[in-house]
Structures are given as structure tokens and as C-alpha cells.
N, C-alpha and C positions, 0 to 999 in steps of 0.2 A: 668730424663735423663739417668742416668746410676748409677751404684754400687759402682763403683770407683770415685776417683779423675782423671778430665782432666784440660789440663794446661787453663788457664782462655783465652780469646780474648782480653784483657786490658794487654797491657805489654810483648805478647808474640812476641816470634824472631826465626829468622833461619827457618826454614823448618815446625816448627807448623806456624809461620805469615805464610810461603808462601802457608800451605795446607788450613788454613782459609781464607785466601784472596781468594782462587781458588774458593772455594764452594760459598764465598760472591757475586764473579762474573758470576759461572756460576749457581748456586741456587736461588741468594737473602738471603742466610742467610746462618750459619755453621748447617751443620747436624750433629746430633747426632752420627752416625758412626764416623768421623771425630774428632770428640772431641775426643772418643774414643780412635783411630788409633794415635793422634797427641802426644800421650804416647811414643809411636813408629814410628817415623814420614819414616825409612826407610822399616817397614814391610808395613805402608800405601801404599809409592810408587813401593813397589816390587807389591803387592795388585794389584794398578790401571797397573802397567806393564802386568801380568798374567792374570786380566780378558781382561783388550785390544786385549791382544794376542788372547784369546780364540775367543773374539767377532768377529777378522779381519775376520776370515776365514768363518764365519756364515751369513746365511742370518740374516739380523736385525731384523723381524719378528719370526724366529724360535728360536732364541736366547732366544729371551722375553719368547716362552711358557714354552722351557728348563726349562728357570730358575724361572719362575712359580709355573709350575710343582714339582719343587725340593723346595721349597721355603713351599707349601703347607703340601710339604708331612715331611717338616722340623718342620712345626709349626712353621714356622719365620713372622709371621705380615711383620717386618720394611722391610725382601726382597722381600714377597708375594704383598704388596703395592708399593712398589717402580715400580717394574714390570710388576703389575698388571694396575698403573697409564699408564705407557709408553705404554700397549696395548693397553689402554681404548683411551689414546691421539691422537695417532701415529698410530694405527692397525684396529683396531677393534670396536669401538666405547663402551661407557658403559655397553648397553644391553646384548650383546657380551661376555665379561668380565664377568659377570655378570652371563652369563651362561654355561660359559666355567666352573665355579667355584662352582656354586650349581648343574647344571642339564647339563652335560657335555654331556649328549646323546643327549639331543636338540641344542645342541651347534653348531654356525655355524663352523665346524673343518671340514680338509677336514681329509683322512685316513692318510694319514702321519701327519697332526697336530698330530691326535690319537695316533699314535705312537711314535712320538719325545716323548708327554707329559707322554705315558706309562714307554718308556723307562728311562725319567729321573726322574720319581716319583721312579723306580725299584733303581734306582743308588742312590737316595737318600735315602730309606728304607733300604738299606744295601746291598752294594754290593759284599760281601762276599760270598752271598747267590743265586746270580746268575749263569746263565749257556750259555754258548756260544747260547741256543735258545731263549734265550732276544731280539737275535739282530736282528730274524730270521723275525721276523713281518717287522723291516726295511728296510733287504736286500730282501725281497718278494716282498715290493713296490717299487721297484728298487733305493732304498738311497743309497750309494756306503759306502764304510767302513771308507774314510775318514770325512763322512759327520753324520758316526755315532758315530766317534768318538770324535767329537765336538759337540755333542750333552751331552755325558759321560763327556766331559771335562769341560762343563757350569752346569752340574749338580753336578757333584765332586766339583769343581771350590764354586760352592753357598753352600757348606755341608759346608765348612771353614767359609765362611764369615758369615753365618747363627750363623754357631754354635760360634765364638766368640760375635756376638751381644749379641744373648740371654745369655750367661754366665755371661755375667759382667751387666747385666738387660738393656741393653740400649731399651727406647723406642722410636717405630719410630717416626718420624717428625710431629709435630704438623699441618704442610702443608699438611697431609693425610686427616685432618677431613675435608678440602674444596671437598674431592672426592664425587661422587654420592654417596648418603644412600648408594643405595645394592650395590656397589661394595665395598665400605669398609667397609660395616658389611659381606660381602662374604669373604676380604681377611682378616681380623683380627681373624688373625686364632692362634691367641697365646698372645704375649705380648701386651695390649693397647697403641692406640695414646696416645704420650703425651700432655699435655694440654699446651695452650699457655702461 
């Protein structure tokens, strides 16, 4: 599960009952994350506030590659699968996913997929090291600057939540090993499913 102590599901109250109840109703089960967070049950909800935010203003589709993309290039499994499930469900179907992930030039992407997913793999490898012509691929295919900047904001946004999973070893949800073989031996790009 993870590295640390999270507060048990037998006995708990106040804000970890109500963040485990949430995940039981809208998951089927507490995630991993969550156990996690429920340490800190108000960094969780400031958490679920700030990605909300980010997501309002995003298409729901370009979101997922964002945070993919950012997810991949983190070496985070538990975000790379999370996300990767939601396009495979919701988007794109397996095959898809599948090769957006190994063979991204065959990949059905149109040119701004291409470049949401260059731009947020660049933010996620380090944005220090960036240059105002990062952006220059998106504002060329006419993306406007507020749409690139929720792009940056899903990919910054996944660098935190990435990088606390992996720290404290959390692994992802045992609910990832029902995905198709190649998409989650595609996104198991770091820490392994946990076992049921």
C-alpha cells in the first residue's frame, strides 16, 4: 500500500470517514491515494479543490492527455493508470492508449494532441529549463494562451500529486490489474499494481 501509517477504515471519523465513504461510493473501494491523504484530510480537500479548478476550464479529453503525458514522463504508474484507464474508457479506446504510450507516432493524435502532450511532458521534466518557444508549437496551431495555460496547470498540478505518491511508496490500486495486458504493462511505468 504505502510506506507510511494511514488511519485504518474500522473506527475512523470526521473527514477521513467522510473521504473514505466518498471513494467507497464513488470507486467501490478506498484508494490508495486516499488512505494516504486521510493523514491530512484538509491538504486532500484543498487537492480535490485545485485539480477541479484546473479541470473546469479544460476540455475533458485534453486534460486526460495533459495529465498522461505529465504522469509518464513522472514515472508515476498509480497517475499514468488512473488516466490512462479514463482514456482507454471514456476517449479512446484501449488500442489507442496503447499507442499513444509505446508508438505515439502511430498514434491516432490529432497535432494539438501532439502538442498538449509535448508541452506537458516539457513541464513535467522540468520547467525551469524552458523557454517562452515551448509554447510556440501551441500558439502556431491556434490554442490561445489561456488554453495553454491549463495545459501547464494539469501538468504542474500532476508533478505534486505524482511526486507525493511515489515518495511515501504508495502503490496504485489493485483495480488497475483488470485493465487490458498492453495498456497496463504500457502505463506501469514505475511503481507496481498492488496485489489484491
Amino acid at each position: 500500500m504505502s510506506w507510511i501509517r494511514t488511519p485504518p477504515e474500522d473506527g475512523a471519523t470526521g473527514e477521513v470517514a467522510a473521504a473514505y465513504s466518498r471513494d467507497r461510493e464513488s470507486l467501490g473501494y478506498v484508494a490508495n491515494y486516499t488512505r494516504v491523504f486521510a493523514n491530512r484530510p484538509a491538504v486532500l480537500e484543498a487537492w480535490r479543490a485545485l485539480n477541479g479548478a484546473v479541470k473546469a476550464s479544460m476540455d475533458p479529453r485534453r486534460y486526460e492527455l495533459a495529465t498522461v503525458a505529465a504522469a509518464l514522463r513522472l514515472r508515476s504508474s498509480y497517475c499514468s493508470l488512473a488516466h490512462g484507464k479514463i482514456l482507454a474508457e471514456q476517449f479512446d479506446g484501449p488500442e489507442a492508449v496503447s499507442a499513444i504510450v509505446t508508438a505515439p507516432a502511430e498514434a491516432p493524435l490529432t497535432p494539438v494532441d501532439r502538442a498538449v502532450m509535448a508541452l506537458a511532458e516539457k513541464v513535467a521534466a522540468g520547467a525551469a529549463h524552458m523557454t517562452e518557444s515551448d509554447l510556440t508549437e501551441l500558439r502556431d496551431l491556434g490554442v490561445d494562451d489561456a488554453d495553454i495555460l491549463d495545459v501547464v496547470l494539469a501538468a504542474a498540478a500532476r508533478g505534486f500529486f505524482s511526486s507525493v505518491l511515489d515518495a511515501v511508496g504508495a502503490e496504485p490500486d489493485s483495480v488497475f490489474l483488470s485493465l487490458d495486458p498492453a495498456v497496463r504493462g504500457a502505463l506501469t511505468v514505475g511503481r507496481p499494481i498492488a496485489r489484491a
